[in-house]
Backbone as a ProteinNet text record, in pm:
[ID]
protein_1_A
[PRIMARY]
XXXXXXXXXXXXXXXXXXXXXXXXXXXXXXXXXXXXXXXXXXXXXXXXXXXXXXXXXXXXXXXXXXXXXXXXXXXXXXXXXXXXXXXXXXXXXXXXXXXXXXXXXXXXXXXXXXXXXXXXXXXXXXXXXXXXXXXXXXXXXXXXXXXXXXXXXXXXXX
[TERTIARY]
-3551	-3428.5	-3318.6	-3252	-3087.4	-2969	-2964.4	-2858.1	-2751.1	-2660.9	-2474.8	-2479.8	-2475.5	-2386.4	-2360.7	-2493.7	-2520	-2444.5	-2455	-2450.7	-2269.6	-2257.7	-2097.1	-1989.5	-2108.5	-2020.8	-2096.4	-2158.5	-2191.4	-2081.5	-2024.3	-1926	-1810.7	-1756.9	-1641.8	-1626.4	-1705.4	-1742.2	-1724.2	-1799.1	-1743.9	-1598.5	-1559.5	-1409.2	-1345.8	-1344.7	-1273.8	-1269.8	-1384.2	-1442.4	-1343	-1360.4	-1277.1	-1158.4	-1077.8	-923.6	-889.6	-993.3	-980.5	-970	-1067.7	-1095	-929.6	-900.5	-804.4	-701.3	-610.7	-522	-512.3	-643.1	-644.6	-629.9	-666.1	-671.7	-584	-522.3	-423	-380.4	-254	-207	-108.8	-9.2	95.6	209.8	257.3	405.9	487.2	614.5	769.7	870.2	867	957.6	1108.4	1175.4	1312.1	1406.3	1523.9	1439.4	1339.1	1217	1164.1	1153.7	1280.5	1333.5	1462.9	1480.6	1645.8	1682.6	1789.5	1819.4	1891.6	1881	1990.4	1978.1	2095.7	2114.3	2078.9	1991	1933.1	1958.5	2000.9	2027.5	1933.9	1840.9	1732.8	1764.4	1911.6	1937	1944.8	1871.2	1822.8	1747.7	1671.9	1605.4	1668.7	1776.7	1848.3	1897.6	1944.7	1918.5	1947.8	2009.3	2068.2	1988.6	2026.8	1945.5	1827.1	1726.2	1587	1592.5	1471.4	1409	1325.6	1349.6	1294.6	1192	1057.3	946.9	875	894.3	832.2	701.7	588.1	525.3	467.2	423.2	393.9	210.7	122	19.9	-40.3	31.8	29.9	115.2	46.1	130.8	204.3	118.1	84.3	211.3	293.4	414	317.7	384.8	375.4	499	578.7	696.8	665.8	638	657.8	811	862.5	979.9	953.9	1070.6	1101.1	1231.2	1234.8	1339.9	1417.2	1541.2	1613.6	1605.4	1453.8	1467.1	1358.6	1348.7	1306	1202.1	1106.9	1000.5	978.9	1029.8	1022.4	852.7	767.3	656.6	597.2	437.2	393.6	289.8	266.7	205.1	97.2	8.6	-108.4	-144.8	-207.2	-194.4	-224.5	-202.4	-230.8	-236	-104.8	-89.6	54.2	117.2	230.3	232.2	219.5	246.8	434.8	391.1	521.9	556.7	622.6	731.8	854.1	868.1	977.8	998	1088.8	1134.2	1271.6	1273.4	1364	1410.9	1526.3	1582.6	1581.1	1513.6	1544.5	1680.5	1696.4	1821.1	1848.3	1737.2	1757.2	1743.9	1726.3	1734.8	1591.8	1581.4	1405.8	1446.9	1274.9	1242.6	1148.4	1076.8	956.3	952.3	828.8	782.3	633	664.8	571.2	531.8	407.3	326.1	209	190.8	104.8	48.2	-20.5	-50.7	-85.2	3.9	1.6	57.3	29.9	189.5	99.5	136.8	127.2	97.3	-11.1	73.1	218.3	256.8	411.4	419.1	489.9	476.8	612.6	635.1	682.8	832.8	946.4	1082.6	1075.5	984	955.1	1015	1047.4	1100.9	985.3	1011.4	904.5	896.9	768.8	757.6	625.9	613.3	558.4	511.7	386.9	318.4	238.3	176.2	251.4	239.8	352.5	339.3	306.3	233	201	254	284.3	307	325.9	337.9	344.3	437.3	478.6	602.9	571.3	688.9	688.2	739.3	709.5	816.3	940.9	988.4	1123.7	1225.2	1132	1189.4	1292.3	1390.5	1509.8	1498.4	1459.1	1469.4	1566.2	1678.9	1732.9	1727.2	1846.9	1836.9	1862	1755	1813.9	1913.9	1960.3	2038.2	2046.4	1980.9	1945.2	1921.4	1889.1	1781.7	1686.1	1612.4	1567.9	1497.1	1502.9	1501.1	1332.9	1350.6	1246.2	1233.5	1084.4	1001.8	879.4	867.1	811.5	746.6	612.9	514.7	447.3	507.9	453.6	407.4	299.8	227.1	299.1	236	300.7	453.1	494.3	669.1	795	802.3	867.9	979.5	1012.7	1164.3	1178.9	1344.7	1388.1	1481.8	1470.4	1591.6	1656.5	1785.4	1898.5	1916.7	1911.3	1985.6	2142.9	2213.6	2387.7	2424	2317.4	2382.8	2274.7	2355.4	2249.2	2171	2052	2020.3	2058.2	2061.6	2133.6	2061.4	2030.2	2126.7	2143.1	2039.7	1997.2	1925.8	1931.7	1763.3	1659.6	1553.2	1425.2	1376.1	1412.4	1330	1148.4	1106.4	985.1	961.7
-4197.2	-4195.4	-4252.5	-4226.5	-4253.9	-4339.7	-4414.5	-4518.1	-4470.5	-4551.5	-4501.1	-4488.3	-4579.4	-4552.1	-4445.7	-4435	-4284.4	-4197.5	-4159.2	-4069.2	-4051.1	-4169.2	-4137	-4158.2	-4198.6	-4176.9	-3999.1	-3970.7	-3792.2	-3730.3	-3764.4	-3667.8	-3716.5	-3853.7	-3868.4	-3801.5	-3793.9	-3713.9	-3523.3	-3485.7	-3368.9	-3314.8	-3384.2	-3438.3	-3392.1	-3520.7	-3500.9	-3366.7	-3319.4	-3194.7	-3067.4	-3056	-2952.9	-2969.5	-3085.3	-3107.5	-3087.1	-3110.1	-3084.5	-2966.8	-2818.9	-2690.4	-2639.4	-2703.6	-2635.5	-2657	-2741.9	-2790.1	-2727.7	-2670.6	-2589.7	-2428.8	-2353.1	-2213.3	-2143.9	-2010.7	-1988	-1925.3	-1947	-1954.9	-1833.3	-1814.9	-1685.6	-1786	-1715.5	-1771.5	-1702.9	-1780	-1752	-1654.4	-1512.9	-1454.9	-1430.6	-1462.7	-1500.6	-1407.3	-1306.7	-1284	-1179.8	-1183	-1114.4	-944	-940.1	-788.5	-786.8	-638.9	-615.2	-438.5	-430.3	-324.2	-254.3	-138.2	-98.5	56.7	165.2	282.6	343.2	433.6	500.4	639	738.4	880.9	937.8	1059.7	1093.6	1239.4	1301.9	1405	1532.8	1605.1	1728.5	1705.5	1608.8	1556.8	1476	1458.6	1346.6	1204.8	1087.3	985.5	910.8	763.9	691.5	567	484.5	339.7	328.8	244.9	234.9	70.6	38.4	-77.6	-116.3	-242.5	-287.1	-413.4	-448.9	-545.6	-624.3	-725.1	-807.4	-904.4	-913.7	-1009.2	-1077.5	-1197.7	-1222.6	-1344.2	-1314.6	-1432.2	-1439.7	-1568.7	-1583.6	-1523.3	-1458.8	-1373.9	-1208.7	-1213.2	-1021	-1047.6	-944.4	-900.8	-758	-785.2	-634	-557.8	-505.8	-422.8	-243.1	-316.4	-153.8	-102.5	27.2	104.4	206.6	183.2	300.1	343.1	487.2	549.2	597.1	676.8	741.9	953.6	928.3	1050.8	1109.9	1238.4	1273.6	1424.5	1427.8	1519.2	1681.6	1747.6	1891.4	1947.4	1870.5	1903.2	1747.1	1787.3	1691.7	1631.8	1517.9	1462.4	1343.3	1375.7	1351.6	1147.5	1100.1	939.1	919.7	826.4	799.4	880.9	992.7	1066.1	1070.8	979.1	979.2	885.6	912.2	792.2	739	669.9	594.2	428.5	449.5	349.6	307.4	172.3	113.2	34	31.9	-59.6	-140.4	-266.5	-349.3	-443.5	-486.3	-575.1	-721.5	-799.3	-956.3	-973.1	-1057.3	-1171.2	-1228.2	-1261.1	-1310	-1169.2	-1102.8	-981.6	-922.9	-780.1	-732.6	-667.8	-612.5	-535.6	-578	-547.2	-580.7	-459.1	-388.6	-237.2	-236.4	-215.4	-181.2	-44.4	-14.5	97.7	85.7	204.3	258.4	422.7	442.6	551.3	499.1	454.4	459.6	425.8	545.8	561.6	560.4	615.2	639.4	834.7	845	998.1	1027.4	1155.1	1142.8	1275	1290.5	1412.5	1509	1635.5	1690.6	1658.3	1632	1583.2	1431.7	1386.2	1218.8	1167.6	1032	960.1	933.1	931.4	881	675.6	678.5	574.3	556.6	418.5	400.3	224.9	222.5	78.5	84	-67.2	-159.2	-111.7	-150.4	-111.7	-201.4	-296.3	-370.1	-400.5	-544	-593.9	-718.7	-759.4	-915.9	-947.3	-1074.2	-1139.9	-1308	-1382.7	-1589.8	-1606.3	-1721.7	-1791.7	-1821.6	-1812	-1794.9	-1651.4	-1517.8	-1442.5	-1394.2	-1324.5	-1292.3	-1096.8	-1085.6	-924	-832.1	-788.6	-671.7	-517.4	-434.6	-320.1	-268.5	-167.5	-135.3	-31.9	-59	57.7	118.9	49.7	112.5	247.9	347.3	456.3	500.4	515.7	546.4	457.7	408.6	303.4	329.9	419.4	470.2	616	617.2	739	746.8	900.9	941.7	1092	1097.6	1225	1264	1381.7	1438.9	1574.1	1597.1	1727.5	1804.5	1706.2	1720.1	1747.2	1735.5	1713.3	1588.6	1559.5	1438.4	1452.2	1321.7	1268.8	1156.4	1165.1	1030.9	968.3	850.8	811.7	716	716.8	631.4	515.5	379.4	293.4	320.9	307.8	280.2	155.2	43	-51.1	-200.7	-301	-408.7	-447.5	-489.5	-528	-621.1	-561.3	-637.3	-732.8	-859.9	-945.8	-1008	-972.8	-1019.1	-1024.8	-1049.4	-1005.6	-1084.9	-1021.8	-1125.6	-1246.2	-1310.4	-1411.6	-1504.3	-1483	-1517.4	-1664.1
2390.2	2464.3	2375.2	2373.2	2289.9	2373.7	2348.6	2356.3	2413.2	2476.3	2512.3	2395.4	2310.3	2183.8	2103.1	2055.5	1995.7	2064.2	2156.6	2267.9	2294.8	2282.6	2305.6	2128.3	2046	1902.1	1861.7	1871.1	1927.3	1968.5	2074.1	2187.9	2088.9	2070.8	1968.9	1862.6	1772.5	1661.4	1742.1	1788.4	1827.2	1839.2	1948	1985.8	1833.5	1721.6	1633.1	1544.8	1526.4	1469.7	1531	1683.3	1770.9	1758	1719.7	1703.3	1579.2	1457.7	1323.3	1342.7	1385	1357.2	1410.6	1538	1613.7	1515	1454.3	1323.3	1228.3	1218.7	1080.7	1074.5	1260.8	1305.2	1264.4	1205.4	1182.1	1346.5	1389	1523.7	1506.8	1660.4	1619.4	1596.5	1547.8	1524.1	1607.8	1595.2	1708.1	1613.9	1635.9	1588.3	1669.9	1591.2	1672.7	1596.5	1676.4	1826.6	1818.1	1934.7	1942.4	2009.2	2048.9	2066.8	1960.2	1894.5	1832.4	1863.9	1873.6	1877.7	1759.9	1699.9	1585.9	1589.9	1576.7	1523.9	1443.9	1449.3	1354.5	1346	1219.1	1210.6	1128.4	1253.6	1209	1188	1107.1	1105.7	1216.9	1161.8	1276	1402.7	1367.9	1487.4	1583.5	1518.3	1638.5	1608.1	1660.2	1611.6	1754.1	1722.8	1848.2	1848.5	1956.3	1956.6	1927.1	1882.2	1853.6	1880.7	1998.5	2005.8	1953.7	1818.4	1795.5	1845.1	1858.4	1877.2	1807.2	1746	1633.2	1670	1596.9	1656.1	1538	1494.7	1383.1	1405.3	1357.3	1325.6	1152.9	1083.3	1018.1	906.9	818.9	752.1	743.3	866.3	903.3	1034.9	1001.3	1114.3	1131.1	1335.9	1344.3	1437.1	1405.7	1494.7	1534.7	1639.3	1762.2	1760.6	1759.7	1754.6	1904.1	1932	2036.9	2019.5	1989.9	1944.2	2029.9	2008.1	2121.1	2045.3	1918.7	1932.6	1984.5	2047.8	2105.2	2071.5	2086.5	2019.5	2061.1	2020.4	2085.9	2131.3	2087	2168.7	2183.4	2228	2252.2	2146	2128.1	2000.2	2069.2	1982	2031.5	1992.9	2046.3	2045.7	1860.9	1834.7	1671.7	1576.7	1600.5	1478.6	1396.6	1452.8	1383.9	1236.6	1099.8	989.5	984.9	1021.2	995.8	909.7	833.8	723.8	786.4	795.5	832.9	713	652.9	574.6	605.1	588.8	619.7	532.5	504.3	397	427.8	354.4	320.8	310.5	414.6	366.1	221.8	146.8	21.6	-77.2	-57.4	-128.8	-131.5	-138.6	-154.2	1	43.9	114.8	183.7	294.9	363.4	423.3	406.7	471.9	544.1	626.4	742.2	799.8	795.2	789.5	895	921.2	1035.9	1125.9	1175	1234.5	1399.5	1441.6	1553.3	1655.8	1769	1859.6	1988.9	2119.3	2180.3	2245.3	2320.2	2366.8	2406.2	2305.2	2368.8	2433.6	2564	2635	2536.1	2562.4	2526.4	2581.3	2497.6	2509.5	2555.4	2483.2	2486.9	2391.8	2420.2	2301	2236.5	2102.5	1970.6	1991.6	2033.5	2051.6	1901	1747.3	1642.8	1692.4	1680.7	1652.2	1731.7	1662.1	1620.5	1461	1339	1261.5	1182.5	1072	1079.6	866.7	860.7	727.7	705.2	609.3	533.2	508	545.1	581.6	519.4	490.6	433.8	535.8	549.2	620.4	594.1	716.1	668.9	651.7	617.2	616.8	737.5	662.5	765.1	748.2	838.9	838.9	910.7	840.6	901.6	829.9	919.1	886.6	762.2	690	504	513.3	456.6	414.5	288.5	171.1	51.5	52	149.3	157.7	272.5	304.6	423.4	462.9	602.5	667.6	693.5	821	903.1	882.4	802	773.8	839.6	958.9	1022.7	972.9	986.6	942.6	1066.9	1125.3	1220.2	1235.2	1244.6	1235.5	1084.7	981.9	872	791.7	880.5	901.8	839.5	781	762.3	800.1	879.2	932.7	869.8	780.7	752.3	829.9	840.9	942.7	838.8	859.9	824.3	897.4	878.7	987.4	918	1069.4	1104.8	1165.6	1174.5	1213	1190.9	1180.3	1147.8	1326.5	1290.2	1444.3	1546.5	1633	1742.4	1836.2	1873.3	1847	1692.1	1612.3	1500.7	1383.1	1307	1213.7	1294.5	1250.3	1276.3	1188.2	1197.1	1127.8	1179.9	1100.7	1082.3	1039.1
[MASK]
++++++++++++++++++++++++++++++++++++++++++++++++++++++++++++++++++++++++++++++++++++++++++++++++++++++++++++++++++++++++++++++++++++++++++++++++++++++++++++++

């Protein structure tokens, strides 16, 4: 039979172990803000507002897009490739990539994500304008989109 003592420097020791592991977990982080809005011109296809969605754990961002363009047929769940690229505040790029959307019914908005990439702390992400922002491959098709405006309320920072 075992003692209080033991028994309760056991459970202490545990204790410390579970508060150590938890300290060390990598956790999500607070992307602020976590919705943005900005203009995008996707030529022939259209363009107009696009909601941006940021979410970040650890070093991996991931931003969902919902566009205001709209798909002349219907597209089937996880077939859209899509590139978002976005500009650092301190200069550079951060691009985010993915295949996957949602089913979109025919004259649906193009809804992309989560799209997923690597981000510091600290980063400040808005809209590029170097070149094409948001690149979409659909039923082998490519759409480039232009951003026309920085995001609204803000960049994201990470």
């Amino acid at each position: 039979m075992r003692s209080r003592t033991a028994l309760g420097t056991t459970a202490a020791l545990a204790g410390a172990l579970a508060a150590t592991a938890l300290a060390f977990a990598p956790g999500a982080y607070a992307v602020s803000p976590g919705t943005a809005t900005a203009n995008y011109d996707c030529g022939s296809w259209g363009g107009g507002g696009a909601t941006l969605t940021a979410t970040q754990s650890g070093t991996t961002a991931t931003i969902t897009i919902t566009s205001a363009v709209k798909t002349p047929v219907a597209v089937a769940k996880d077939t859209i490739n899509s590139t978002l690229t976005l500009a650092k505040g301190s200069g550079g790029t951060r691009v985010f990539t993915g295949t996957k959307n949602p089913a979109i019914p025919m004259n649906g908005s193009v809804t992309m994500g989560p799209l997923t990439g690597t981000v510091a702390s600290g980063d400040s992400l808005n809209s590029y304008f170097g070149g094409t922002a948001l690149k979409m491959v659909i039923f082998g098709v490519t759409v480039n989109c232009d951003a026309l405006s920085t995001q609204s309320p803000g960049p994201f920072v990470f």
